[in-house]
Every structure is written in structure tokens, then in C-alpha cells.
C-alpha positions as CSV (number, residue, x, y, z in Angstrom):
1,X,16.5,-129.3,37.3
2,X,14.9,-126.4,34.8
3,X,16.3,-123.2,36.0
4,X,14.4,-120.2,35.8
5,X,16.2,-118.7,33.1
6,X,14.7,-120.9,30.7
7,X,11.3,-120.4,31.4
8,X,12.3,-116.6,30.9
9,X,10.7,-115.3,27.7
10,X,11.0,-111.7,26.4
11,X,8.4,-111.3,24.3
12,X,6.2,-112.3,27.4
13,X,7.7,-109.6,29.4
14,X,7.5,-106.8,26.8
15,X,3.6,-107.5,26.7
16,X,3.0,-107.6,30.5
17,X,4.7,-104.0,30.6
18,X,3.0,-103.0,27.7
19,X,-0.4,-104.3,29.0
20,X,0.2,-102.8,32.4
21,X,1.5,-99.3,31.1
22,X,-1.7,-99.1,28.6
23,X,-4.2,-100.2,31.4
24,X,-2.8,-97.8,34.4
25,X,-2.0,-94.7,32.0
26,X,-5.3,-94.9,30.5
27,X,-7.2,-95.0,33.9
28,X,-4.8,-91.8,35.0
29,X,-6.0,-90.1,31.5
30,X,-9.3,-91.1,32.3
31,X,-9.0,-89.5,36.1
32,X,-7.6,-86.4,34.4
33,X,-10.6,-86.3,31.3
34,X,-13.2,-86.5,34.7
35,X,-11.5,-83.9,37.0
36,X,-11.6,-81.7,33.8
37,X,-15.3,-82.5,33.1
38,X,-16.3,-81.5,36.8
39,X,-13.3,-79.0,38.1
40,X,-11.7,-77.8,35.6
41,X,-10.5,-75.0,37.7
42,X,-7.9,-78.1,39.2
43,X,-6.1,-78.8,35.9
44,X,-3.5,-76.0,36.8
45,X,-2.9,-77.4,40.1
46,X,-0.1,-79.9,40.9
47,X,-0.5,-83.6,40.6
48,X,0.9,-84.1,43.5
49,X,1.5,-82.3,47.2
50,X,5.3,-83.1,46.5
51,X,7.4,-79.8,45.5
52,X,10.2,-81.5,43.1
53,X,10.4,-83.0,39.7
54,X,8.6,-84.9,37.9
55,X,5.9,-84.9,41.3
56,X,5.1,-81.1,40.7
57,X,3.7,-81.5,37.3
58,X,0.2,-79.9,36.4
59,X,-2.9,-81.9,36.5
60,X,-3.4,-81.5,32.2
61,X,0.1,-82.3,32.1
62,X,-0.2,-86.1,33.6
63,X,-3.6,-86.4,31.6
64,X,-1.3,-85.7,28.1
65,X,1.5,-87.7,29.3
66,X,-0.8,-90.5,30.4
67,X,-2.4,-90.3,26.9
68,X,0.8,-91.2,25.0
69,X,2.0,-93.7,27.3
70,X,-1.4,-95.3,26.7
71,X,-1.1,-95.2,23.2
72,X,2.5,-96.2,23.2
73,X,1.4,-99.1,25.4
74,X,-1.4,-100.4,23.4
75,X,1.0,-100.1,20.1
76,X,3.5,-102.6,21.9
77,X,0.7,-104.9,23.5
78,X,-0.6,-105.4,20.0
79,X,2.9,-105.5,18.4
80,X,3.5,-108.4,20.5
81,X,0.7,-110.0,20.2
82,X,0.3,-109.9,16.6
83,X,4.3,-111.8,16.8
84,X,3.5,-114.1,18.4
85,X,0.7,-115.3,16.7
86,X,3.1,-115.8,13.5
């Protein structure tokens, strides 16, 4: 009987997250660059109805934060896949 454990690959795992961070953080820059384009008197405003950290954080904020995670993302999912092909 194979247990799950050895199916269990890091490097498999690392590029899901990384694939999943890059995708959703670059759709929540890309909500941030379109509020900007057509209200840009929102980008002050809270992200979030919620009064208490990290859920109070300014519009512009999430958009820059969004942007690095995105780029941090995409760096790993290529890292990986670029190993693995070795």
C-alpha cells in the first residue's frame, strides 16, 4: 500500500503556491490599476468595511502589495519550473 507521503513532492507544492499567489495577486493589482483608472477618488478608501489590521489597509496599498506578491510569485513559479526541467 503507497502511502500518501510518498506521492508528496515539494517542488510540486512550491509551484502550485507560487502559481496561485502570482495568478490571484495579479487579478487584485489589476482590480486596484482599474478602480484607479475610473475612481480614483477610492484609492484612499479602505479595502475593506473591517476596522482592524491588515483589513483596514488603503485601496493603493493592496494594489502595491499585490504587485510584489505577483512578482514574487511569478519569480518562484519560474524558479521551479526551470528546476525541474534539469
Amino acid at each position: 500500500m503507497v502511502s500518501w507521503r510518498s506521492d508528496f513532492n515539494r517542488r510540486d507544492v512550491v509551484r502550485a503556491l507560487a502559481t496561485t499567489i502570482f495568478a490571484f495577486s495579479l487579478l487584485v493589482w489589476l482590480y486596484v490599476v482599474l478602480i484607479q483608472v475610473t475612481h480614483p477618488e477610492w484609492l484612499a478608501d479602505p479595502f475593506s468595511h473591517v476596522n482592524y489590521f491588515p483589513f483596514n489597509w488603503r485601496l493603493d496599498e493592496v494594489g502595491m502589495i499585490a504587485f510584489a506578491l505577483a512578482a514574487i510569485g511569478f519569480f518562484t513559479w519560474q524558479t521551479m519550473k526551470c528546476t525541474k526541467s534539469r
